[in-house]
N, C-alpha and C positions, 0 to 999 in steps of 0.2 A: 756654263761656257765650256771647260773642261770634259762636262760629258758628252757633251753635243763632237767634239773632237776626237773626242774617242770611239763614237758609234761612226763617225765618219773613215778613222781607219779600218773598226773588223769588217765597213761596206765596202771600204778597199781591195783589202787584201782575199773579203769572198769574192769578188767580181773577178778576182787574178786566179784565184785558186779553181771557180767552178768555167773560168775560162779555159784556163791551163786541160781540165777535164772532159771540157769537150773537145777540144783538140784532138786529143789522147784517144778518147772514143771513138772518135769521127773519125781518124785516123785508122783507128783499127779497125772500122769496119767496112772501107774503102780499102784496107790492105791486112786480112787479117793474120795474128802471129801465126807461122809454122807450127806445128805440133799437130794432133788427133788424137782418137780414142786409141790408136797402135802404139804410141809410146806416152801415154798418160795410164797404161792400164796395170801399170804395176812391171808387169813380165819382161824379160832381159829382151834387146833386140839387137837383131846380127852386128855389128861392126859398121857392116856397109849401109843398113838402113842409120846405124849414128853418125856415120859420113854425111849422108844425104840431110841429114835435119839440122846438122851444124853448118854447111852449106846454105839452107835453107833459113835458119838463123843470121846468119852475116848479110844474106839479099835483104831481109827484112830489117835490119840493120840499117843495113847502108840505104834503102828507099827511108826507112825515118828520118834518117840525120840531113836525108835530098827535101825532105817536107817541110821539118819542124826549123830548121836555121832560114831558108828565106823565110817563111810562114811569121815568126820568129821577129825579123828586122819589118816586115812588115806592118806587124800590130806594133813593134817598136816605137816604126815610125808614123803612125797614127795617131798613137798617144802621144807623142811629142810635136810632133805641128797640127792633127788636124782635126781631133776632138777637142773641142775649146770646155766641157766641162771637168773641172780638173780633178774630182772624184775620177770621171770614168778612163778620165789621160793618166792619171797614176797608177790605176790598175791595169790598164792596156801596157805602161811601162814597164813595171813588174811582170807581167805575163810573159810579153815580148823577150825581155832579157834570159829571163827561165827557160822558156822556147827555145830558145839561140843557145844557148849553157845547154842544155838538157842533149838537143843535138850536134851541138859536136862533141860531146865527152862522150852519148852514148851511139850516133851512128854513126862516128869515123873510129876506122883503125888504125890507122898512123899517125905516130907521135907528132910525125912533120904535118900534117894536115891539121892535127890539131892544135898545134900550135899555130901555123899563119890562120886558123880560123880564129883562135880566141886573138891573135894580135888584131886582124881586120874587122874584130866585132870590136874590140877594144878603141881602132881609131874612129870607129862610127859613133859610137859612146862617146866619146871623145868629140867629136864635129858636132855632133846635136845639143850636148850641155854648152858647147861655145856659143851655138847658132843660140840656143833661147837663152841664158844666164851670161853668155857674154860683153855680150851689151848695154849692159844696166852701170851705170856707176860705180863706183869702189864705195862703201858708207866708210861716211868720217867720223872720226870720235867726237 
């Protein structure tokens, strides 16, 4: 009994993790990072070309943090009302959350953004464990 529970969470947590990985993949190959063989090749580069790549860094940024947080509330909220097997709804859960965490800590740059983003992920988190778990009766001793 115990083992059967336990192969059922590392089915979990891989479903989340090699989810989370396509995401990240697919993502970057629809959007790939900045950089090239001109500033990966070891040798100093002008100023203004490190302008441009840090520039070029912050778009790629801020287009992740625009993908991965709705992308993010969407598997959110799939694993919480509309996959009924609860293997694949807890790993959808997990994912979704990480997705959502992942972009706003790393594709916004203001404190303030990220903050009402982790509050409004916060009251959605919040609305969905009401909507399924609050419902159910209190158990009694």
């Amino acid at each position: 009994m115990q083992i059967v529970i336990v192969k059922e969470h590392f089915f979990s947590i891989g479903i989340a993790v090699l989810l989370l990985m396509t995401v990240y993949y697919g993502v970057n190959v629809i959007v790939p990072p900045p950089g090239g063989p001109e500033f990966t090749s070891g040798r100093p580069i002008s100023p203004e070309a490190q302008k441009q790549l840090m520039d070029a860094w912050m778009r790629y940024r801020h287009t992740i943090g625009a993908i991965y947080v709705p992308l993010g509330l969407l598997i959110l909220l799939a694993g919480s009302f509309w996959i009924r097997l609860e293997l694949l709804a807890t790993s959808c859960i997990f994912s979704g959350l990480l997705l959502a965490v992942l972009g706003i800590a790393w594709g916004w740059d203001s404190q303030l953004l990220r903050f009402v983003g982790s509050a409004a992920m916060l009251a959605v988190v919040l609305w969905i464990v009401y909507r399924r778990f609050g419902r159910r009766p209190a158990p009694t001793a």
